[in-house]
C-alpha positions in Angstrom: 46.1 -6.2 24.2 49.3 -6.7 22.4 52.1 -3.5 22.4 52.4 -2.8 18.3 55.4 -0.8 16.8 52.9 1.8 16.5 52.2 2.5 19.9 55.7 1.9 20.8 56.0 5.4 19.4 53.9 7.6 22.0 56.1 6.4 25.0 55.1 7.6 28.3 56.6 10.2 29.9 57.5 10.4 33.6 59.5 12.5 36.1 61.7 10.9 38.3 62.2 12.7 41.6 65.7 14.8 41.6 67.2 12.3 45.0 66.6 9.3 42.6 68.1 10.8 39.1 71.8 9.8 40.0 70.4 5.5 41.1 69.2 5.8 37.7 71.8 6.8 35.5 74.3 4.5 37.3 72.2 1.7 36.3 69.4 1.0 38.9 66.9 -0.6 37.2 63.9 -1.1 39.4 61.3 1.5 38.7 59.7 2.3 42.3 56.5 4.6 42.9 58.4 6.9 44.9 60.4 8.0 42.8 58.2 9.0 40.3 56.4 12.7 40.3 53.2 11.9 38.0 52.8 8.1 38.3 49.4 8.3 38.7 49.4 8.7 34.6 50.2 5.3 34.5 46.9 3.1 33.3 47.8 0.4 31.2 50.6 -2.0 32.3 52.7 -2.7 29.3 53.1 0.8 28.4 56.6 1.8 27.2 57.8 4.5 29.9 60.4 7.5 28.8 62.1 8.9 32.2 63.7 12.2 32.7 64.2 14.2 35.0 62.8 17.6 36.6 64.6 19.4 33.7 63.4 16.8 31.5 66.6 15.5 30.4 66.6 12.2 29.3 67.4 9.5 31.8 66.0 6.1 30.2 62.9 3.9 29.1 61.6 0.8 30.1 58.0 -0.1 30.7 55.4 -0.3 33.2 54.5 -3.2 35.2 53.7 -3.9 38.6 55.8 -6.0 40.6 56.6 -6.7 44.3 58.0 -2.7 45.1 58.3 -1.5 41.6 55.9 0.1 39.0 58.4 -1.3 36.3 62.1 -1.7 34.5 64.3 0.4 32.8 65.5 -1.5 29.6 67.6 0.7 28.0 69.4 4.4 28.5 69.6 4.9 24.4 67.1 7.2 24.0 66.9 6.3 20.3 66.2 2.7 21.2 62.7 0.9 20.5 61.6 -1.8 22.9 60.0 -4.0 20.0 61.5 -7.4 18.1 64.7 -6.4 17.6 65.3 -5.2 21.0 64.2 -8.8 22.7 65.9 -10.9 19.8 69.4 -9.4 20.6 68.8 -9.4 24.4 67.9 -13.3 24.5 70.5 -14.2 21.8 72.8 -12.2 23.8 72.0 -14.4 27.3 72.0 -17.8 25.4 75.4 -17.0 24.0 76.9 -16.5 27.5 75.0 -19.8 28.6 77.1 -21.8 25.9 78.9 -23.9 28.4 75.7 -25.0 29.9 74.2 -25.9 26.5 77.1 -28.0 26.0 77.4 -30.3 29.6 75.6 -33.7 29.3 75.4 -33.9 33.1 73.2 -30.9 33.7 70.2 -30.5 31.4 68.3 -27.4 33.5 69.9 -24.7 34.0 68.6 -20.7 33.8 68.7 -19.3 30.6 67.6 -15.6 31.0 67.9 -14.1 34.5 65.4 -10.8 34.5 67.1 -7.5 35.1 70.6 -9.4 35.2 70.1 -10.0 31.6 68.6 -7.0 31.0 65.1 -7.2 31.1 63.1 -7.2 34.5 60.5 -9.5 35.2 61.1 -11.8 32.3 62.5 -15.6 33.5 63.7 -18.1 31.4 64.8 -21.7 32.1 65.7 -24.9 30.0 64.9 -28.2 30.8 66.1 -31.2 28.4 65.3 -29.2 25.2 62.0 -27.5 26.8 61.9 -23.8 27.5 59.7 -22.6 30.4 59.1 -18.5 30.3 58.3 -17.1 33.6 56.5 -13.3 33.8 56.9 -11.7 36.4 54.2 -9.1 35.7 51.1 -8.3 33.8 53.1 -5.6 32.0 56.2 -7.9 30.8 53.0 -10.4 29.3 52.2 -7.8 27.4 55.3 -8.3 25.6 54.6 -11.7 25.0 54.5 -12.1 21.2 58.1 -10.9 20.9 59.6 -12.8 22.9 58.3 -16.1 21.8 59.2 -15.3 18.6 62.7 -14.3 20.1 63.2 -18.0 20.9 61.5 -19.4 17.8 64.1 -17.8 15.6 66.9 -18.2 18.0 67.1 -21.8 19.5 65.8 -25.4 18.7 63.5 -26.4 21.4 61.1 -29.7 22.2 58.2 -27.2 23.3 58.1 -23.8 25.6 56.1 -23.6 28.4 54.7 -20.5 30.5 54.0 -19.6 33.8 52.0 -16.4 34.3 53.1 -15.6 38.1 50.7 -12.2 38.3 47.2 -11.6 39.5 45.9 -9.5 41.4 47.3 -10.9 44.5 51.5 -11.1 43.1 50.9 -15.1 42.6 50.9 -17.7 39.5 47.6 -18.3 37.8 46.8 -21.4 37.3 46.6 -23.0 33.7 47.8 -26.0 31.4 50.9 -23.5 30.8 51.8 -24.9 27.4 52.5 -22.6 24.6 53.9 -24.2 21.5 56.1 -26.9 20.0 55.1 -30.5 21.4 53.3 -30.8 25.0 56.0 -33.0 27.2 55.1 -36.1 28.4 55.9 -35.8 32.6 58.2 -36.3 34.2 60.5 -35.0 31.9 63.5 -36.3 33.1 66.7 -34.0 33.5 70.1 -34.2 34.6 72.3 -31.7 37.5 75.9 -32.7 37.9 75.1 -36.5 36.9 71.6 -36.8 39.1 68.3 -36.9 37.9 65.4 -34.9 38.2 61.8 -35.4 38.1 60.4 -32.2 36.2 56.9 -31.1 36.0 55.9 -28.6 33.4 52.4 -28.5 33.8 51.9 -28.7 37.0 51.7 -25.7 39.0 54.1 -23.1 39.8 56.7 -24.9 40.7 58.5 -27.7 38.4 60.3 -30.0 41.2 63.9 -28.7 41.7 65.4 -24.9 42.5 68.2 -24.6 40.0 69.5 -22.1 42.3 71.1 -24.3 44.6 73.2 -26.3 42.0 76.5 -25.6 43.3 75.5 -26.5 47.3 73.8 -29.6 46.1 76.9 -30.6 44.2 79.2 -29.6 47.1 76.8 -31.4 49.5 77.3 -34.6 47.5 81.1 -34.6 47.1 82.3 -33.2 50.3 80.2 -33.6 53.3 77.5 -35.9 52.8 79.5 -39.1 53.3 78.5 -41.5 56.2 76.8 -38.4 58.1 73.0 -38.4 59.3 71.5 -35.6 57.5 68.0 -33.7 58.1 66.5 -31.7 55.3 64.0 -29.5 56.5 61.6 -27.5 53.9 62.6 -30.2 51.8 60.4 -29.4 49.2 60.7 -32.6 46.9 63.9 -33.8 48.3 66.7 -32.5 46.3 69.3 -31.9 49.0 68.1 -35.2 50.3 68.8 -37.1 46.9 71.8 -35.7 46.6 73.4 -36.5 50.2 72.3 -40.4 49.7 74.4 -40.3 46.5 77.3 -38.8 48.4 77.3 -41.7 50.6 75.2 -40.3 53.5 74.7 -42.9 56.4 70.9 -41.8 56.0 68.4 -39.0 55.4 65.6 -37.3 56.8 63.3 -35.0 54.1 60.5 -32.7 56.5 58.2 -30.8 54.6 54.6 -28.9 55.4 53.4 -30.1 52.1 51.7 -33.1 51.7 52.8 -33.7 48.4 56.1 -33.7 49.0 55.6 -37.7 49.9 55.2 -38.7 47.0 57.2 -35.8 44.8 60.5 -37.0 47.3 59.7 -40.9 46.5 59.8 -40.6 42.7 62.9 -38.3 42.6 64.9 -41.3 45.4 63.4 -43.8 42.7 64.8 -42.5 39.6 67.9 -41.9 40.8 67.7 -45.9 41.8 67.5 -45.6 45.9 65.1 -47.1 47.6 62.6 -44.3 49.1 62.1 -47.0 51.7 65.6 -46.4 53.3 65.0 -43.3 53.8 62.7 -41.1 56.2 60.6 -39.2 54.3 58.2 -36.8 56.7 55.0 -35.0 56.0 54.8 -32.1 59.1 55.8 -29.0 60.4 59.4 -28.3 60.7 58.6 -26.3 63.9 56.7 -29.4 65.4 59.4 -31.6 63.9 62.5 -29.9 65.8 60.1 -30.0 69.2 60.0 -34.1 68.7 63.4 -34.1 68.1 64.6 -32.1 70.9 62.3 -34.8 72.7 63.7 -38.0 71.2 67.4 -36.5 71.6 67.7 -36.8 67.9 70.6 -35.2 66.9 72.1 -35.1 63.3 75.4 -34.5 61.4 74.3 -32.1 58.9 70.8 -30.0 59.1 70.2 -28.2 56.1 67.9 -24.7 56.1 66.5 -23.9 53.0 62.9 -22.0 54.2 60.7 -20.1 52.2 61.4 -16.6 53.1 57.5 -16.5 54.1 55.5 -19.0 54.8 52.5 -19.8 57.5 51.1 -23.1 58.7 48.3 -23.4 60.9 50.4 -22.8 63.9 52.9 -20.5 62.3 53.9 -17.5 60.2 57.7 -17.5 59.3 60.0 -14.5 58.1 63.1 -14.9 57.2 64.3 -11.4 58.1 62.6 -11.7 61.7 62.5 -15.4 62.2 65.8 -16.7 61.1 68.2 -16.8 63.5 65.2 -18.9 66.0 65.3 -21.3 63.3 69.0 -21.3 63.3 69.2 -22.2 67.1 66.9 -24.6 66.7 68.9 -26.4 64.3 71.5 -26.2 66.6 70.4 -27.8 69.4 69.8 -30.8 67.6 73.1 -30.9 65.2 76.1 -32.9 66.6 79.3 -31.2 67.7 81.4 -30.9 64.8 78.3 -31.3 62.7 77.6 -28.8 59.9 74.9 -26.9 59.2 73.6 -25.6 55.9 72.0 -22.6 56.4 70.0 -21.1 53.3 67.8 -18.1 52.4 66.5 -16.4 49.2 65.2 -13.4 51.1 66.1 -10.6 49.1 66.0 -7.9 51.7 69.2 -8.3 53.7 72.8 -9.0 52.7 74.9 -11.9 53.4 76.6 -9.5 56.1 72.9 -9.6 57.7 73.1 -13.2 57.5 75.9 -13.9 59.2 74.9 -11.9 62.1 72.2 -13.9 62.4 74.3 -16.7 62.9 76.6 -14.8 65.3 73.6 -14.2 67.4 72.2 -17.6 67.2 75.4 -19.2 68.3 76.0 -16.9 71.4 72.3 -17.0 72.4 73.2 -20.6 73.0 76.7 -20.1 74.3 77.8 -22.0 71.2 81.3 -21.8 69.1 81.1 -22.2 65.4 83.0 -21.8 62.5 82.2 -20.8 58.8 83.5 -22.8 56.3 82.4 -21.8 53.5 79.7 -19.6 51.4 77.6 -19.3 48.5 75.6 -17.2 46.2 73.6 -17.4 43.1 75.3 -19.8 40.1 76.9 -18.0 37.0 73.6 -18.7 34.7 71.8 -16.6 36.9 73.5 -13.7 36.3 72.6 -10.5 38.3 72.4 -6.8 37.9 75.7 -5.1 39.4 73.4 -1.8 40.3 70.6 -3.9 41.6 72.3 -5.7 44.2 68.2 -7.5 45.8 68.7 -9.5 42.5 71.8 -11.1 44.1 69.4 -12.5 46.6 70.5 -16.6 47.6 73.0 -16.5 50.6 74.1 -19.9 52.0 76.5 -20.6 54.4 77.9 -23.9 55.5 78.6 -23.5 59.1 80.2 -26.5 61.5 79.3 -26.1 65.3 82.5 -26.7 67.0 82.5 -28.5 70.4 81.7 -26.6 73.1 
């Protein structure tokens, strides 16, 4: 059912614990259960929440929605505020403005547009692609809020056509759907441009669209300052971006491994378009783990080994966590990357810090008795922006590490 302005008026009220009051007013904007004293009041995702405290003073108001740890967002701390048109029209036109330089770069056509809580409202994703506009929600609770925001964009951009992706049921994961919403349906690939290289994009086709725009910057840094004449191994390549990118930057030749049988083909098309010759390069469909064993076995070794996993993910023969798997996964990229080599290693778990990170890489290296040297380090590009208070928002770490000679 769709929120009205009626019922925006008889806003839930909730109690936030006193230990969570001060997160709060400083800006923490992630709603969790424990904090709250009566949240078994909450039925109806969608519902606009009013929180105060124990003394019921006023804290802020967002609205409920389940997702990952949280029972919803706080959207504003203007207790005068409505969460209805107005409010979503000025956050969105708000986000695009500060995305201008974006809009205007013929090489890079995709790029994030509005960034959840960094832009001010939690569990609502929004990315551009060549004129198209994919919205992603995050939770039953932000769909409710649908209507508004479309019309946000409607009134606020041009656009070729907007696309959704509904990433809630009752297990946390996308539904699956044509995912078109208005304008014209594309005609896929829809083909789109990052720093100069194309991309094969996917609108309709599942959760995922064919490239992370997350990892922009490294791709681009990949290409223009380490890829040249080096033997590279992507692993979790996904649909071969890194890959595509380190041919272009000159790289002697690739290696793409991924679980995922479609990656194949998905890798192929995106060598193609960008006019290399999939043939020249090795594209593998198998387990990373099983692929660093025949390695190891073949004495393999590579110049660069890029790490981009999933921060879960479990195969036949294996479940892999980032926060307790990691650092194995590091030394086995080690063993197998040449002295002086360079590894990229790569995580989007959002439940450690980079300072976590890089002791994983300490520990890897001296597991091994191995030297290294960090070189340099990366987080999320300036379109997604982040939430200063909410600092699991901030959550892509990458380090570019060369293992020096022992």
């Amino acid at each position: 059912m769709r929120i009205t302005g009626e019922s925006m008026k008889n806003e839930l009220q909730l109690k936030v614990k006193q230990k969570f009051v001060k997160d709060y007013k400083n800006g923490y904007p992630l709603i969790s259960k424990e904090s709250i004293m009566n949240s078994k009041d909450l039925t109806s995702e969608g519902t606009v929440i009013k929180l105060v405290d124990e003394r019921n003073q006023f804290i802020g108001k967002g609205y409920y929605g389940k997702q990952n740890k949280g029972l919803g967002w706080l959207l504003s701390f203007d207790q005068n505020e409505e969460i209805g048109p107005r409010f979503f029209i000025d956050k969105i036109q708000t986000a695009i403005d500060t995305r201008g330089t974006f809009y205007n770069n013929p090489d890079t056509t995709a790029f994030r547009v509005f960034n959840g809580e960094g832009d001010g409202i939690g569990g609502l994703i929004i990315d551009y692609y060549d004129g198209y506009y994919v919205i992603s929600w995050y939770s039953e609770g932000i769909y409710q809020f649908k209507d508004y925001v479309i019309d946000a964009l409607t009134k606020i951009v041009e656009f070729k056509g907007i696309y959704q992706k509904k990433r809630f049921d009752a297990k946390g994961q996308y539904i699956e759907e044509d995912d078109f919403v208005t304008g014209e349906k594309g005609e896929f690939p829809i083909i789109v441009k990052e720093n100069g290289v194309h991309f094969a994009i996917y609108l309709n086709d599942g959760a995922m669209v064919g490239v992370f725009l997350d990892q922009r910057e490294v791709r681009k840094l990949i290409r223009d300052k380490y890829a040249y004449g080096k033997r590279v191994l992507n692993t979790f390549s996904y649909t071969g971006a890194f890959s595509v990118f380190a041919a272009i930057g000159g790289a002697q030749k690739t290696t793409s491994v991924d679980l995922a049988n479609r990656s194949l083909q998905k890798t192929k098309e995106q060598f193609s378009i960008n006019n290399i010759d999939p043939s020249t390069q090795d594209i593998i469909v198998e387990d990373v783990f099983h692929y660093f064993k025949y390695a190891v076995k073949k004495n393999l070794l590579f110049d660069m080994v890029i790490l981009d996993p999933p921060s879960f993910a479990r195969s036949k023969k294996h479940t892999f966590s980032a926060e307790k798997d990691y650092k194995d996964l590091l030394k086995e990229a080690i063993t197998i990357t040449e002295d002086n080599g360079v590894i990229v290693a790569s995580t989007n778990c959002s439940s450690f810090g980079m300072n976590k990170f890089k002791t994983f890489i300490d520990i890897a290296f001296k597991e091994l008795g191995g030297q290294y040297k960090l070189m340099e380090e990366y987080s999320l590009p300036d379109d997604f922006k982040t939430n200063k208070h909410f600092k699991e928002g901030n959550y892509l770490k990458v380090v570019f590490i060369k293992k020096l000679k022992a």
